[in-house]
C-alpha positions as CSV (number, residue, x, y, z in Angstrom):
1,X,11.5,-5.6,11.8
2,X,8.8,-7.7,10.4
3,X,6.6,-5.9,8.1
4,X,4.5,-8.9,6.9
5,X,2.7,-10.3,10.2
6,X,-1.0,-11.8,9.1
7,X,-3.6,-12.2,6.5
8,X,-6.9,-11.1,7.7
9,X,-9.1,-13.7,6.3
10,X,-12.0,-11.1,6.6
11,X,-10.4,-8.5,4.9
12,X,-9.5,-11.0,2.1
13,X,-13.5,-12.2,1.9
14,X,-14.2,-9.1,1.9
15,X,-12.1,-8.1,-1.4
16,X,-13.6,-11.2,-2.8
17,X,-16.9,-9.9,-2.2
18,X,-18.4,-12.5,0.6
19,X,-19.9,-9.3,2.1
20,X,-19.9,-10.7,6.0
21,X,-20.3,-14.0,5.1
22,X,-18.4,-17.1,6.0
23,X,-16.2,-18.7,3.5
24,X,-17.1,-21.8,2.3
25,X,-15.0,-25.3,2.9
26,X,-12.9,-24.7,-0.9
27,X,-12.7,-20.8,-0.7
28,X,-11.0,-20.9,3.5
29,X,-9.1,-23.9,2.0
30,X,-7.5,-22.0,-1.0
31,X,-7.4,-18.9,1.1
32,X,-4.7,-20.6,3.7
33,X,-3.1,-22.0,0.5
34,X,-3.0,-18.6,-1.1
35,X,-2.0,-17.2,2.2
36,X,0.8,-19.6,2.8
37,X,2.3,-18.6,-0.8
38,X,2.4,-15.2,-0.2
39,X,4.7,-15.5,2.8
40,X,6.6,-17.9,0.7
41,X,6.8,-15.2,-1.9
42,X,7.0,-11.9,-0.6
43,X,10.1,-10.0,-0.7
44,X,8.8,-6.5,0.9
45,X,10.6,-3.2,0.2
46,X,9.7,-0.1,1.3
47,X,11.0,3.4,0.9
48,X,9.6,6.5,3.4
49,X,11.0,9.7,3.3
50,X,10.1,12.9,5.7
51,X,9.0,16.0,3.3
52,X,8.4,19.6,4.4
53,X,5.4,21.5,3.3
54,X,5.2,24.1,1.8
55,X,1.4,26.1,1.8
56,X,2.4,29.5,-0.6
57,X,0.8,29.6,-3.6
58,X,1.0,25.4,-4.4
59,X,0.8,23.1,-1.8
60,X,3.7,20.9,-2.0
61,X,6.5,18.7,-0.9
62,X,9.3,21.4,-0.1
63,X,12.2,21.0,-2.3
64,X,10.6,18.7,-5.1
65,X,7.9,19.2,-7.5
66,X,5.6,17.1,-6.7
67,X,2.5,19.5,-5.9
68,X,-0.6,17.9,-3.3
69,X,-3.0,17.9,-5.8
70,X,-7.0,18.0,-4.7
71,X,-8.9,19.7,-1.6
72,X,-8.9,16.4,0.5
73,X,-5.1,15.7,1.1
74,X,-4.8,19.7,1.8
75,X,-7.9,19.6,3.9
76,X,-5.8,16.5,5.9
77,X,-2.7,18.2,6.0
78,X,-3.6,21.8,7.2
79,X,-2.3,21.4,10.5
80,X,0.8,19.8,9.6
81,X,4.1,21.5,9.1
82,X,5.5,17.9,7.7
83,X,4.3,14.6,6.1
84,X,5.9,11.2,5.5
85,X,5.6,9.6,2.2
86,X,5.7,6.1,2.0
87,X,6.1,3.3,-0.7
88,X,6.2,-0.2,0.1
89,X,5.8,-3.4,-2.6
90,X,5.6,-7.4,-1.5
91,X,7.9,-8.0,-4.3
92,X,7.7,-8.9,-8.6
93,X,7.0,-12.6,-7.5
94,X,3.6,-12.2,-6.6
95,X,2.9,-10.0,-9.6
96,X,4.3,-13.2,-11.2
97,X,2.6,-15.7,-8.9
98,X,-0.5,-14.2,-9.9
99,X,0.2,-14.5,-13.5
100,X,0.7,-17.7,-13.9
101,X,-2.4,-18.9,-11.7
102,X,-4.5,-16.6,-14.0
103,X,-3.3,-19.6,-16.7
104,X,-3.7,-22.4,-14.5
105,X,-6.7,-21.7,-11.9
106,X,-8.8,-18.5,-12.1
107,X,-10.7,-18.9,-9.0
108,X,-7.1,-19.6,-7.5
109,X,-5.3,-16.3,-9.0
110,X,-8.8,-14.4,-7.9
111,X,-7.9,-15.6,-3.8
112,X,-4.4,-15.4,-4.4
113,X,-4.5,-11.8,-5.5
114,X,-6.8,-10.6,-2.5
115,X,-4.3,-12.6,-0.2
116,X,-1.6,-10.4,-1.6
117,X,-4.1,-7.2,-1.3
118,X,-4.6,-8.0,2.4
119,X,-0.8,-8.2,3.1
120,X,0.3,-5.3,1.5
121,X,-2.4,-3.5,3.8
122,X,-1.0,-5.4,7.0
123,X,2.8,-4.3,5.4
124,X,1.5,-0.6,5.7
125,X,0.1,-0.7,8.6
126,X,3.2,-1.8,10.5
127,X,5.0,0.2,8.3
128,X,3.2,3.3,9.6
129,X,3.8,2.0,12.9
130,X,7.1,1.9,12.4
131,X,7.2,5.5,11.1
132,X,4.8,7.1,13.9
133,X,7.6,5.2,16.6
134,X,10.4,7.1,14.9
135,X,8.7,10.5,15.3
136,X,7.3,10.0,18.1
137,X,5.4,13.7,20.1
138,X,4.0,14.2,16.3
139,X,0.4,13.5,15.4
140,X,-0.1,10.7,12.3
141,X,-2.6,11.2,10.2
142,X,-4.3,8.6,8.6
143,X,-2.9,7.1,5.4
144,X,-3.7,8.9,2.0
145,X,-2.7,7.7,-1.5
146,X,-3.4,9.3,-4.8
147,X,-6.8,7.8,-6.1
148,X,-8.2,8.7,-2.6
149,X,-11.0,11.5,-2.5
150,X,-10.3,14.2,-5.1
151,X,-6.7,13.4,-5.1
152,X,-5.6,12.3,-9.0
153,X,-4.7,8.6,-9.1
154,X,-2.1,10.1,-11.9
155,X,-0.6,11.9,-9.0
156,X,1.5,8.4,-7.9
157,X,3.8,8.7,-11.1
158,X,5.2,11.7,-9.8
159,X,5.0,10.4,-5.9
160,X,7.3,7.7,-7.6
161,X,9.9,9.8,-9.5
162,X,10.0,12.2,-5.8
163,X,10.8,8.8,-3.5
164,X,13.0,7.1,-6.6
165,X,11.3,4.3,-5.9
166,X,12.3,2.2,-8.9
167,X,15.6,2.2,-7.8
168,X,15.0,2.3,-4.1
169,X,11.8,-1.1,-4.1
170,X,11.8,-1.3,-7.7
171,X,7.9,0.2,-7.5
172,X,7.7,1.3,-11.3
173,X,4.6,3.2,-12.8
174,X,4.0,2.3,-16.5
């Protein structure tokens, strides 16, 4: 299964702040070269595990403690008797990428960074796809991460330690 299909040049304009405008000749020039080093780069991993819930006194993922902090992911989740909880990473070597085009070219490391933002979306997406195949006859939600609505962006840490994924995508929380 291929996780990493396309860079949406909008969506990357967009994260650069072009707000529906057309890229000019260096910016659609450095975003194909950014875009081209991504795929080079990326070494996706993903963990997704099925989870119970459990609506008593704490609403939470049955048999951890990891509680669903915030009125918006419960509000989501009422109907559900089960969520999937997924974790997905393009790899170190574009934090590293990154990194070392913040020393060499700014502008460069700017594009390359919303390149990487827009294909860790497209990851997720067919990621989701993936899941919503494999339990197929259940309704998907849409996506929801801690930092969304009321839901505590502190909240991931925890997310991480329930889906192990330092040792399953090497996804680590500092």
């Amino acid at each position: 299964m291929s996780l990493l299909e396309k860079i949406n040049e909008k969506e990357v304009l967009r994260y650069l702040g072009f707000k529906n405008k057309d890229a000019d000749e260096f910016t659609a020039k450095t975003i194909e070269e950014m875009s081209s080093l991504v795929f080079e780069k990326a070494q996706i991993k993903y963990v997704y595990q099925k989870f119970e819930l459990e609506k008593d006194e704490d609403f939470c993922l049955k048999n951890t403690v990891f509680n669903l902090q915030g009125e918006d992911i419960k509000k989501l989740l009422e109907e559900c008797n089960f969520c999937v909880v997924m974790a997905a990473t393009l790899g170190g070597e574009i934090d590293t990428e990154i990194r070392k085009m913040q020393i060499r070219d700014m502008a460069k490391a700017v594009i390359l960074d919303a390149c990487a933002s827009s294909a860790i979306e497209n990851v997720c997406d067919n990621l989701q796809k993936h899941i919503e195949d494999e339990f197929d006859g259940y309704y998907a939600t849409r996506r929801f991460s801690p930092g969304y609505g009321d839901m505590p962006l502190e909240s991931q840490k925890m997310l991480c330690n329930v889906l192990q994924t330092h040792k399953n995508t090497g996804i680590a929380i500092n």
